[in-house]
C-alpha positions, -999 to +999 in steps of 0.1 A: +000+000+000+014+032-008+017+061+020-017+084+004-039+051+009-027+044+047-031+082+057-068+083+037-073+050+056-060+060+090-078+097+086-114+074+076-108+052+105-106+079+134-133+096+118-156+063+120-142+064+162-153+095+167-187+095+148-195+065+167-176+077+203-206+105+193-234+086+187-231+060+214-225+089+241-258+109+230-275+074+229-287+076+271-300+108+266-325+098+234-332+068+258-348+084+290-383+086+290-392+121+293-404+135+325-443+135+330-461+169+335-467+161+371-431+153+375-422+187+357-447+205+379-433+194+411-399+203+399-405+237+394-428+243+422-392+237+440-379+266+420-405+288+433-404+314+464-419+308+502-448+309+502-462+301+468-438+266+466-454+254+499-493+262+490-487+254+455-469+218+471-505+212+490-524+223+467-513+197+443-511+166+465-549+180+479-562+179+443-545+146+434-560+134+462-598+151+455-592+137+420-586+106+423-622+092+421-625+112+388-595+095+375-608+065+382-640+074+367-621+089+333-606+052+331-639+037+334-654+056+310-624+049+285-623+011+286-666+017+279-661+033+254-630+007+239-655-017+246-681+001+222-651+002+196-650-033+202-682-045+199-704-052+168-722-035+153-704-002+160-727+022+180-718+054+174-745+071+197-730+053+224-698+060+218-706+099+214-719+098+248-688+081+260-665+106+247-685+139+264-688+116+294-649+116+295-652+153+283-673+162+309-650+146+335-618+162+323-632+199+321-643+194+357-609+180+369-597+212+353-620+233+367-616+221+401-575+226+398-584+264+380-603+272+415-578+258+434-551+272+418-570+306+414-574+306+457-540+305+459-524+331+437-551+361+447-529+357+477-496+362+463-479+392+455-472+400+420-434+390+417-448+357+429-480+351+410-449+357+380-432+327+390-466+307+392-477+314+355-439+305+342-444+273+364-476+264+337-464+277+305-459+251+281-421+245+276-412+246+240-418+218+214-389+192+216-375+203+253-394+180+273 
């Protein structure tokens, strides 16, 4: 082999290294599984100041726990109306109803967590009712 083709060679081969040293060190981070919103939530209620991170901190283990039978109830309502997917014939009233049952039961979970939410922050002063609406704005696409 003449000196040209062992340089090109050596030069392709610790290109190949590093491309691979690059994609096997980014490969952990593509693997996590992203953070849930409620995980995100209670992450940056941390980042918040006394006394909005401790009545935000309640507030959100009260309404998980208030919540909890309409959770159960949006599941319910779900595997219904994968049931009514399921079956034959198809009914669609049935299933219509299904969906604005879950509907229903979602706008009311939000509703409740808007009130509670709303109790809290006509407490706060300004500066802190600032770091409450960061804490819910939607982070953009692709960060999560």
């Amino acid at each position: 082999m003449n000196r040209s083709l062992k340089v090109v060679l050596l030069v392709s081969l610790i290109a190949n290294v590093l491309l691979l040293g690059i994609v096997l060190g980014a490969a952990p981070r593509r693997l996590e599984e992203p953070p849930s919103f409620r995980e995100r939530v209670k992450a940056d209620i941390e980042k918040l100041p006394e006394p909005a991170r401790t009545r935000m901190r309640e507030n959100m283990e009260q309404t998980h726990k208030a919540d909890e039978p309409t959770f159960a109830a949006i599941r319910q309502a779900r595997e219904e109306a994968l049931k009514i997917i399921a079956a034959e014939p198809f009914d669609e009233a049935a299933y219509d109803r299904q969906v604005d049952r879950i509907s229903e039961l979602r706008g009311d979970m939000f509703q409740h967590m808007s009130d509670n939410i709303k109790a809290i922050v006509k407490t706060l002063p300004p500066e802190q009712r600032k770091a409450v609406a960061d804490l819910f704005k939607r982070p953009p696409p692709g960060t999560t």
